[in-house]
KOLBABA-865412 format. One record per residue (C-alpha): x, y, z; residue number from 1; chain. Coordinates in Angstrom, 3 decimals, padded with zeros to 6 digits. Each point is the difference from the previous one (the first is absolute). Layout:
BEGIN
         x         y         z  seq  mol
         X         Y         Z  NUM    A
...
***
This chain:
BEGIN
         x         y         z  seq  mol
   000.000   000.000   000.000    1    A
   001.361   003.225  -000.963    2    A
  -000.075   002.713   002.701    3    A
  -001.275   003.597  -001.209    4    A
   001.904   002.593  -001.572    5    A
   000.285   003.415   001.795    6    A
  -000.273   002.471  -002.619    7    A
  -001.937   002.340   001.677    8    A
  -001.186   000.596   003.517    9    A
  -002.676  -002.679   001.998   10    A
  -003.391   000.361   000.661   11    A
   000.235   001.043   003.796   12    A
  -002.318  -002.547   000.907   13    A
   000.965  -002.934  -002.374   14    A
   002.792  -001.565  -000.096   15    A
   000.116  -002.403  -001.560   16    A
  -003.017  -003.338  -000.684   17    A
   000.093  -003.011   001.732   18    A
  -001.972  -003.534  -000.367   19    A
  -000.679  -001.603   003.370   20    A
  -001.670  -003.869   000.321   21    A
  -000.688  -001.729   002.709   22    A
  -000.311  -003.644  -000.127   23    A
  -002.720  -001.033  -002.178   24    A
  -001.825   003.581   000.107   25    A
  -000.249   002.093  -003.668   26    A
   003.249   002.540  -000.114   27    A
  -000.554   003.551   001.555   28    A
   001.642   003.055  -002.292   29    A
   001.220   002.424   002.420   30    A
   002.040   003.291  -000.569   31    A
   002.833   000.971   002.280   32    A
  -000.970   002.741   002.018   33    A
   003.801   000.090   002.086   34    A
   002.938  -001.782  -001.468   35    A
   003.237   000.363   002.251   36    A
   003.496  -001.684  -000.154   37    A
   001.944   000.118   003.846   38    A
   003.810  -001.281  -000.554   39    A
   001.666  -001.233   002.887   40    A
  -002.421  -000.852   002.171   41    A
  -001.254  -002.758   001.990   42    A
  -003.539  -000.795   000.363   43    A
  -001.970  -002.097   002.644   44    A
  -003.535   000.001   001.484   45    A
  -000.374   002.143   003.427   46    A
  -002.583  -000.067   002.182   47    A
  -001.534   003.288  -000.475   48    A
  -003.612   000.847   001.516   49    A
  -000.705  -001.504   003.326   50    A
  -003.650   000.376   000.441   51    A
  -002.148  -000.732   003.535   52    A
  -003.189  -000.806   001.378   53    A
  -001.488  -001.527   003.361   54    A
  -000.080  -002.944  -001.419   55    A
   002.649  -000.047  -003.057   56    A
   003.201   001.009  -001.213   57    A
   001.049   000.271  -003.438   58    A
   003.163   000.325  -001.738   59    A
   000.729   001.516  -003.097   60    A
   003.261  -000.881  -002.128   61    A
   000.938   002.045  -003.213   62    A
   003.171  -000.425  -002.168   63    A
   003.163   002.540   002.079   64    A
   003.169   001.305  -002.179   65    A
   003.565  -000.097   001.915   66    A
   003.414   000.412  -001.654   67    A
   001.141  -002.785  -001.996   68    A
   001.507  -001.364  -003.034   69    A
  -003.324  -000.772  -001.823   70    A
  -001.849   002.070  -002.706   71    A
  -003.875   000.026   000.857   72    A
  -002.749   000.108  -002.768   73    A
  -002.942   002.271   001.289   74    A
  -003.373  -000.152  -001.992   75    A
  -003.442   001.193   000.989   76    A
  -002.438  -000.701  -002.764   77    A
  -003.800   000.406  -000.369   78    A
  -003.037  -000.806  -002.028   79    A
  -001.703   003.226  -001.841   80    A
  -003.028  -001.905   001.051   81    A
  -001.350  -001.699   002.986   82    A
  -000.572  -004.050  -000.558   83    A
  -003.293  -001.222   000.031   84    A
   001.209  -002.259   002.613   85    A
   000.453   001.583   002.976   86    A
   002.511  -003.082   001.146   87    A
   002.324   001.461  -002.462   88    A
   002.362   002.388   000.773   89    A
   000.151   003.456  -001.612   90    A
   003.453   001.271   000.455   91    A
   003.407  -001.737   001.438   92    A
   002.796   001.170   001.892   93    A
   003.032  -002.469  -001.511   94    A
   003.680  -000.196   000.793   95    A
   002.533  -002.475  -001.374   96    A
   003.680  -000.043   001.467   97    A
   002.183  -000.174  -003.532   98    A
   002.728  -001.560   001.993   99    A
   003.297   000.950   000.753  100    A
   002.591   001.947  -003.009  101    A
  -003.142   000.112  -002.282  102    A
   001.199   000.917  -003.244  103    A
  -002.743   000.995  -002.305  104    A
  -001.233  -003.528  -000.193  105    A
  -001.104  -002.707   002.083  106    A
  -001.547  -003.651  -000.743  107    A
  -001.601  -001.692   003.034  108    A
   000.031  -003.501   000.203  109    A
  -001.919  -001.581   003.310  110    A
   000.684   002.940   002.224  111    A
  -001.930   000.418   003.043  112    A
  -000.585   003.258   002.394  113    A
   000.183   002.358  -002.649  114    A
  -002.321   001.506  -000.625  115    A
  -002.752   001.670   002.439  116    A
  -003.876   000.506  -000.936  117    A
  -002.334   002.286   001.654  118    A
  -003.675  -000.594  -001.982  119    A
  -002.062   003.591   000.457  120    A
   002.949   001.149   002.079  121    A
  -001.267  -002.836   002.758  122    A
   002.297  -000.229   003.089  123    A
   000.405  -003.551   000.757  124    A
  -000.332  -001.303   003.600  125    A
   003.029  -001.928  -000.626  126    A
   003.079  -000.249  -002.349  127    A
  -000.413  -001.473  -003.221  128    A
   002.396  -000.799  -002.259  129    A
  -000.004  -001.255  -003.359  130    A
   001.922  -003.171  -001.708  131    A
   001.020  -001.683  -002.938  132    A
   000.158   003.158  -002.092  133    A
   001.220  -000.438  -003.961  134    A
   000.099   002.172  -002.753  135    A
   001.533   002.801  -000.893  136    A
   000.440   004.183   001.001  137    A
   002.310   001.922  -001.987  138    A
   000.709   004.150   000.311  139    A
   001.843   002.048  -002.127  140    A
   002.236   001.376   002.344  141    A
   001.073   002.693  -002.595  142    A
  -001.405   002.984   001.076  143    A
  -002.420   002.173  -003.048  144    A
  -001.015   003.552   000.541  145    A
  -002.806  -001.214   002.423  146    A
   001.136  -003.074   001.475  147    A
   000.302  -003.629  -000.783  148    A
  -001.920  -002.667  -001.785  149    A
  -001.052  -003.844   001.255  150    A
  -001.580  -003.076  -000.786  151    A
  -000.959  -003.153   001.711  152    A
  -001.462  -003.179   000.154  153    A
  -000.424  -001.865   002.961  154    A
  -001.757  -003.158   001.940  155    A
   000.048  -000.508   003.873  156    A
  -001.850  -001.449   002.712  157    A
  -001.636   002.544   002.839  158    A
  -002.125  -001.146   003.016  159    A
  -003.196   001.087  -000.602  160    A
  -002.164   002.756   001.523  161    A
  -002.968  -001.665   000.130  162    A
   000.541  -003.673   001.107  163    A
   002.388  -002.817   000.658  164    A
   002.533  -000.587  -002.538  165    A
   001.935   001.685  -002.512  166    A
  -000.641   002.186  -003.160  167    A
   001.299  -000.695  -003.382  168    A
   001.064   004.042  -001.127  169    A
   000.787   000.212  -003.681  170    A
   001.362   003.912  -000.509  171    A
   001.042   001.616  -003.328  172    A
   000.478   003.243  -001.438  173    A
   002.154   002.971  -001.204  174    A
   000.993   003.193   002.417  175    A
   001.312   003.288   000.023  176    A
   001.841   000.935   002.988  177    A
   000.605   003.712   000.308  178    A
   003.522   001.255   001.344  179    A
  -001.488   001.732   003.129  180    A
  -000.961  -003.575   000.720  181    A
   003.524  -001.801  -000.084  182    A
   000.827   000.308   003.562  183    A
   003.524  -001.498   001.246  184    A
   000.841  -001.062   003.750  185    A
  -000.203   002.346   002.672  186    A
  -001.946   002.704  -002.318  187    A
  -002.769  -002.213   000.757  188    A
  -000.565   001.180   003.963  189    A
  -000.867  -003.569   000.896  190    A
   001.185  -001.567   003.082  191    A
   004.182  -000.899   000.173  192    A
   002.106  -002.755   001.456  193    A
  -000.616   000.611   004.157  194    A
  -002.822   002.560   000.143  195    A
  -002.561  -000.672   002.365  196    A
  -003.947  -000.571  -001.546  197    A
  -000.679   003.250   001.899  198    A
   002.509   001.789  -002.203  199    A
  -002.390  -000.613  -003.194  200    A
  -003.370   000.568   001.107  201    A
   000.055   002.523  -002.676  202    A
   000.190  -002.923  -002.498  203    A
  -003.216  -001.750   001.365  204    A
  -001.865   002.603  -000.243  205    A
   001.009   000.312  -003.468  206    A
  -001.153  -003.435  -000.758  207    A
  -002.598   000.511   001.979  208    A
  -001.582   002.745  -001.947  209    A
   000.764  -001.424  -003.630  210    A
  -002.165  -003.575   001.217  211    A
  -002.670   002.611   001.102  212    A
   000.404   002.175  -003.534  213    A
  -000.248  -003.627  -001.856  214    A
  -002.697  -001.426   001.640  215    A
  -002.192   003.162  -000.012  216    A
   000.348  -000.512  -004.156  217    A
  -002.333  -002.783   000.208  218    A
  -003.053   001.902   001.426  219    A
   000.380   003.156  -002.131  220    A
  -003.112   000.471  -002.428  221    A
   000.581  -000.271  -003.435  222    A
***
């Protein structure tokens, strides 16, 4: 799959289309309302909500950014139109760690905990994480007048939302990723080697507010 030419600048809120099945289900087109690209980084679920009752407690995990030596993938993509179904998601919040000295290119063969899937910006109540992944992601890593170009083409395996068991994700499509979103190492603002979770409560309530901003999607009228 050939990744998109940059000859002039993106639409602001498209960036890019992207083909999303899961397991037997028809394929959803989407459009790519965020595309971002973190280099060396490390990635890894966090518990970040902690929610209380009388009678319950809840716990809320969403994928956290330290340093590393990984490049991170960061899509959200939507639907310009609700589903019929209301069992099917709208939007999701998607990040796949690239791996370490990512080059521009990277085939996947049986990885697993790679990639992190939030359906309608849903916090999970515990961490999931994905296996077998295969396929394919390849960016352009030379940089046009507006940024860099992508394609991919990938299988995995995610727990699923709504019951026992696992998922069967197939995700394709082509991206634009604008330079003000290729964001290296400690530019990021995300939590370093030794800080304490106090030190980035600013960074929950960042993820906080973009589940919220996701989720209220779903119930705006069209």
């Amino acid at each position: 799959m050939a990744a998109i030419q940059l000859w002039a600048a993106p639409d602001s809120t498209n960036f890019g289309q992207v083909t999303l099945q899961v397991n037997d289900a028809p394929a959803q087109t989407f459009r790519a309302k965020s595309s971002k690209l973190y280099r060396n980084v490390a990635i890894e679920f966090q518990d970040v909500l902690q929610v209380q009752s009388k009678s319950e407690n809840h716990q809320y995990y969403y994928a956290q950014f330290s340093e590393g030596e990984s490049s991170v993938l960061h899509l959200i993509i939507e639907s310009d139109s609700l589903p019929s179904d209301k069992m099917v998601p709208a939007n999701y919040d998607i990040y796949i760690d690239l791996g370490k000295n990512f080059a521009g290119t990277v085939d996947l063969a049986t990885r697993d905990s790679a990639v992190f899937v939030f359906p309608n910006g849903k916090f999970p109540e515990n961490e999931m994480y994905s296996s077998n992944q295969s396929g394919t992601i390849s960016i352009d890593d030379t940089e046009q007048a507006y940024g860099v170009s992508g394609a991919f083409n990938t299988t995995f395996n995610f727990p699923s939302m709504n019951a026992a068991g696992m998922d069967t994700y197939k995700l394709q499509g082509e991206l634009v990723i604008p330079n003000q979103n290729l964001i290296t190492g400690g530019k990021t603002g995300f939590l370093k080697p030794g800080m304490k979770r106090g030190q980035y409560t600013r960074n929950i309530l960042i993820a906080v507010g973009l589940a919220a901003a996701i989720t209220a999607l779903v119930f705006i009228p069209q």
